[in-house]
C-alpha positions in Angstrom: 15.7 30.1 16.3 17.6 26.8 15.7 19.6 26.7 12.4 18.7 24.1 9.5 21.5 21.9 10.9 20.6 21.9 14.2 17.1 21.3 13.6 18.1 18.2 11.1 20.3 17.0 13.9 17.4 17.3 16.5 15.2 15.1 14.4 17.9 12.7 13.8 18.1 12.1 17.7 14.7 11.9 18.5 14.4 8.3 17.7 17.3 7.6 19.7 15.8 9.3 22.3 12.2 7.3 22.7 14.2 4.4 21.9 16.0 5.5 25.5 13.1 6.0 27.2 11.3 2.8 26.0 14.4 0.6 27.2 14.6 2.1 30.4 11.0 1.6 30.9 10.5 -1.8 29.3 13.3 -4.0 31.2 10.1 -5.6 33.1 7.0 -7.4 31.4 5.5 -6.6 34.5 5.6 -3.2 34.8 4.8 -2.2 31.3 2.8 -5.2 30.1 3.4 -6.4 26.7 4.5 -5.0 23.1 1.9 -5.0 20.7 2.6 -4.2 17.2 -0.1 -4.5 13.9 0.9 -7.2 11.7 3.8 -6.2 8.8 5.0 -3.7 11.0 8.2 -3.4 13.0 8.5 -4.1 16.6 11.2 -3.2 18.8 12.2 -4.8 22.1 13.7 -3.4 24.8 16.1 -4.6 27.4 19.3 -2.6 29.3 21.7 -3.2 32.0 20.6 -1.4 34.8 24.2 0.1 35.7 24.0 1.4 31.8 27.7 0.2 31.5 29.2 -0.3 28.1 28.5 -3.8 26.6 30.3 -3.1 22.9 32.6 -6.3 24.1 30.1 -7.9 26.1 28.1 -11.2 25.5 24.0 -11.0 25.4 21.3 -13.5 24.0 17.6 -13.2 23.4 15.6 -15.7 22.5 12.0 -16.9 21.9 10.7 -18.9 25.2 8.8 -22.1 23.3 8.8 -25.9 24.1 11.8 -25.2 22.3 13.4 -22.1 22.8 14.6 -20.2 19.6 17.6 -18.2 18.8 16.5 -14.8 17.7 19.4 -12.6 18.2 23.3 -13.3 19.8 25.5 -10.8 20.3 29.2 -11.5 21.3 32.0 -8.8 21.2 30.8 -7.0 18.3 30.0 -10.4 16.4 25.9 -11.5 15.8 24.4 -13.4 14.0 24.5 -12.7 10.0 28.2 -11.0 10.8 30.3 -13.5 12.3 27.8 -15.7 14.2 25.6 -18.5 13.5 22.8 -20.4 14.3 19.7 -18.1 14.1 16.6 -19.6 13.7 15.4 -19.5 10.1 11.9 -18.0 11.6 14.1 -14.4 12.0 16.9 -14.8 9.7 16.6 -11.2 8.0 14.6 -9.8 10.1 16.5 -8.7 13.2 18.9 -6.3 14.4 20.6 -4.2 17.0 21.6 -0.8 18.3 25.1 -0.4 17.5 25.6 3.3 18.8 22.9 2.3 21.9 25.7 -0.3 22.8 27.4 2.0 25.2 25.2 2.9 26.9 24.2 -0.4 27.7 21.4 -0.9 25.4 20.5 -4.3 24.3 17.3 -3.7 22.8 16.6 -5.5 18.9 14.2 -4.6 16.5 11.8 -7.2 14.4 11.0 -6.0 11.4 7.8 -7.2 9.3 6.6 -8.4 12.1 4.2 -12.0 11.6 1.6 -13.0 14.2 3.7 -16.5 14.8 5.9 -14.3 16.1 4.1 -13.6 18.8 5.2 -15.1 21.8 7.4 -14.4 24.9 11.1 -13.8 24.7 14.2 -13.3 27.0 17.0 -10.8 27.3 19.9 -12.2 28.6 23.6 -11.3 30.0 25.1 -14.3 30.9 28.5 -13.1 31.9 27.4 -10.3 34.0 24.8 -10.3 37.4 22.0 -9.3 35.3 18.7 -11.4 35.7 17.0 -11.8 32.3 14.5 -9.6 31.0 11.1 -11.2 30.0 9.3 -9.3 27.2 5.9 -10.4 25.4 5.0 -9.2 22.1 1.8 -9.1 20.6 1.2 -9.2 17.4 -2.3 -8.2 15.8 -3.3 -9.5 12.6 -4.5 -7.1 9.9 -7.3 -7.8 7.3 -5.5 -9.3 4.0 -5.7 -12.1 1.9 -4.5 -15.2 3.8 -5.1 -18.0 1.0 -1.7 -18.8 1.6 -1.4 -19.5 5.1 -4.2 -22.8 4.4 -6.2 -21.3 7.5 -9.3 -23.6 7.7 -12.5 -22.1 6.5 -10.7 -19.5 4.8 -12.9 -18.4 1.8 -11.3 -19.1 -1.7 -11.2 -16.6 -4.6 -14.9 -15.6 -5.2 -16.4 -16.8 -8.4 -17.6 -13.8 -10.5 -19.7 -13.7 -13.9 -21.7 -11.8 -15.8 -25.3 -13.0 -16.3 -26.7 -10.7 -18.9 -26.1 -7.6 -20.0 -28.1 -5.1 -22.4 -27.2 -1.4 -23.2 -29.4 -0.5 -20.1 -27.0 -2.2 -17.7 -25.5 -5.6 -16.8 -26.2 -8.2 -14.0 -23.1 -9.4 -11.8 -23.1 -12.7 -10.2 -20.4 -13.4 -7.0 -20.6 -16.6 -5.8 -18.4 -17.5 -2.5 -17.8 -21.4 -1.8 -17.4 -23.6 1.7 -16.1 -20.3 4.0 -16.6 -20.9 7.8 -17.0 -18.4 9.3 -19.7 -16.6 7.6 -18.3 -13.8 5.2 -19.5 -10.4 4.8 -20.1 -10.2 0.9 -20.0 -6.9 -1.6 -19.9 -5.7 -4.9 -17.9 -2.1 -5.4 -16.7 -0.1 -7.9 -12.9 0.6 -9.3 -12.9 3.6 -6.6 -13.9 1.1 -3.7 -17.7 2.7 -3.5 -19.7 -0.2 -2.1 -22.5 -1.2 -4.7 -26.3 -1.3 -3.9 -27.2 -5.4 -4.4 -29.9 -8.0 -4.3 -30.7 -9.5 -1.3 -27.9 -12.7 -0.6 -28.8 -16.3 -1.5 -27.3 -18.2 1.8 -26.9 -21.8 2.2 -25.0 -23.7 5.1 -23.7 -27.2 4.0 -21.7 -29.4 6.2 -20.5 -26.2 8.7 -19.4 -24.2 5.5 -21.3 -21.1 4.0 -22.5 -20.7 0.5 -23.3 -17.1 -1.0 -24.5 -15.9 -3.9 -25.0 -11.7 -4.6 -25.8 -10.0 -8.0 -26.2 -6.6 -8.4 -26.8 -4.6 -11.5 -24.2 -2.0 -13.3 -25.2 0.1 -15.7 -22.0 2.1 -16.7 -18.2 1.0 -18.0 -16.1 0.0 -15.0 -14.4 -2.5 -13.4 -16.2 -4.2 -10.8 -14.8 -6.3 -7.7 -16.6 -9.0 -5.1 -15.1 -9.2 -1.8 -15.7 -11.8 0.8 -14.6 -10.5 4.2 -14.2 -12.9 7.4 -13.1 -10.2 10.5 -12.5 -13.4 12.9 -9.9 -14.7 11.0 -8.8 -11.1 9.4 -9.1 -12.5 6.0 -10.0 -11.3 2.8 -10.6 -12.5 -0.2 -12.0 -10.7 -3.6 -11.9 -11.3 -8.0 -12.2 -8.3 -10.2 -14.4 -8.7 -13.7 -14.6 -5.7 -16.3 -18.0 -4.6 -18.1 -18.1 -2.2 -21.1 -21.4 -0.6 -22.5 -21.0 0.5 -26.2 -20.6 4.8 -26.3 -20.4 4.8 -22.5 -16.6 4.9 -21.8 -14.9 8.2 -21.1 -12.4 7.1 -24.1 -15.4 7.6 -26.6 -16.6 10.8 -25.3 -12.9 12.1 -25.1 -12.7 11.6 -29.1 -15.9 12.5 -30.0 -15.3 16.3 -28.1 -11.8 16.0 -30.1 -13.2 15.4 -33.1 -15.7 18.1 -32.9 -13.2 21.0 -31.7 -11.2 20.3 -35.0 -14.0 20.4 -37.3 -14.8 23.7 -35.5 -11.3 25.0 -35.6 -11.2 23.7 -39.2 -14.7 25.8 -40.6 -13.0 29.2 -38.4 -9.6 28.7 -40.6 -11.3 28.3 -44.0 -13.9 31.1 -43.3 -10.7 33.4 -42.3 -9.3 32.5 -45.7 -12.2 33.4 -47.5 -12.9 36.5 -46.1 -8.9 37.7 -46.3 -9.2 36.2 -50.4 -12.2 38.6 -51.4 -10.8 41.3 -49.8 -7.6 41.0 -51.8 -7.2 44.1 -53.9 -6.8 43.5 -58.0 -3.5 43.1 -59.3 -2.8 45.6 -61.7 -0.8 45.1 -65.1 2.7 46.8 -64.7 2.9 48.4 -68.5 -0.8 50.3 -68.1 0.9 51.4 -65.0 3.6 52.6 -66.8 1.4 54.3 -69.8 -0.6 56.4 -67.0 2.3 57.6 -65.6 4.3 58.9 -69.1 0.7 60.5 -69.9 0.8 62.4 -66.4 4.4 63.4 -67.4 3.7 64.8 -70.7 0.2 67.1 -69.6 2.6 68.2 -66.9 4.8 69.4 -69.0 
């Protein structure tokens, strides 16, 4: 059995030691084909000196093939960029670093973190004072389904318009109403919990290559209630919340009501306890016929 301090030491090393066996694997796009890596996440690179000698003092450069090319990391003697060097490009400022302890060992492998599909891309690994061709590495980076209003992606469908048609204490018609998307969006209706709501059948319209959609559906319970317009091709997703409240149907109600009723219960127990405990109360008696019985007792004794 390994102790607790050998076992936290293991698990320390472990990611030093894939890390090992992905650079010596990875020094050739060829071989291994490319990294891929889901968007947001963190990517690392790898790329080693075949002879695995110590490059601490050493000089190595990768950068980001484009018409272009851009500086994504320099290392120089133990100077990089963001600690003694300059002139990264602003596209990874942040969001790169080495292996220090890896150094050694000739590990020259970098990590992106929060990864973004522009940075997809090819990039090179190289050791210009030593006999070392450069290492060519793709990455890949997959985009994940999120709201990309920001990005200004063409066709990208804006906020969904939500409203409440009518609403009676039998339940309440929802209107969504998605404008000029391209491609066609998936629309829904669900519940705070993310349950996908029965609805009507879509209104669809196409008008100058965008898609216009309109769903209802009907609620009939206290909730909030969100529309989400979903376009997989361009892994965007875009949604509006609205909140409905039937009178004497929210849990907050019910809650006080059961409140309110376990007093007044708890309430008649006490006074019918008091009641019972009062008539059962012997009579007081008066102290000086108390005293008369006993000096009559006293006397026949005697």
């Amino acid at each position: 059995m390994f102790s607790p301090q050998q076992t936290s030491t293991a698990m320390e090393l472990l990611p030093l030691l894939c890390l090992l066996l992905s650079c010596s694997a990875g020094t050739s796009a060829d071989q291994n084909g490319p990294v891929i890596v889901k968007e947001e996440s963190d990517a690392i690179l790898p790329c080693s000196l075949s002879t695995k000698e110590n490059i601490e003092s050493k000089l190595f450069d990768w950068k980001k093939k484009e018409q272009k090319n851009k500086e994504v990391f320099l290392y120089n003697d133990k100077a990089f960029y963001g600690h003694g060097l300059s002139g990264q490009d602003e596209q990874f400022k942040g969001r790169v670093s080495h292996f220090p302890d890896e150094l050694k060992y000739g590990n020259a492998s970098i990590i992106i973190r929060n990864t973004k599909v522009t940075d997809s891309g090819n990039y090179t690994c190289e050791f210009p004072d030593l006999q070392q061709s450069p290492v060519l590495i793709e990455l890949v980076v997959d985009r994940i389904l999120k709201d990309r209003s920001a990005e200004n992606i063409p066709g990208a469908s804006p906020k969904p318009s939500v409203k409440i048609l009518n609403q009676t204490n039998d339940g309440a018609l929802l209107q969504c109403e998605v404008v000029g998307a391209f491609p066609e969006p998936t629309v829904e209706w669900q519940d705070s919990a993310g349950n996908k709501l029965p609805a009507k059948e879509p209104q669809v319209s196409e008008r100058g290559g965008s898609f216009y959609i309109i769903l209802q559906t009907t609620v009939m319970k206290t909730d909030y209630y969100r529309c989400v317009a979903t376009q997989e091709e361009i892994k965007h997703k875009a949604e509006a919340d609205t909140y409905v409240h039937f009178n004497g149907s929210s849990s907050g109600s019910s809650t006080v009501s059961v409140v309110v009723g376990v007093v007044c219960l708890l309430v008649g127990i006490a006074v019918g306890v008091l009641a019972v405990l009062y008539i059962r109360r012997p009579p007081k008696q008066d102290p000086n016929s108390k005293s008369g019985v006993g000096t009559d007792t006293k006397e026949t004794e005697e």
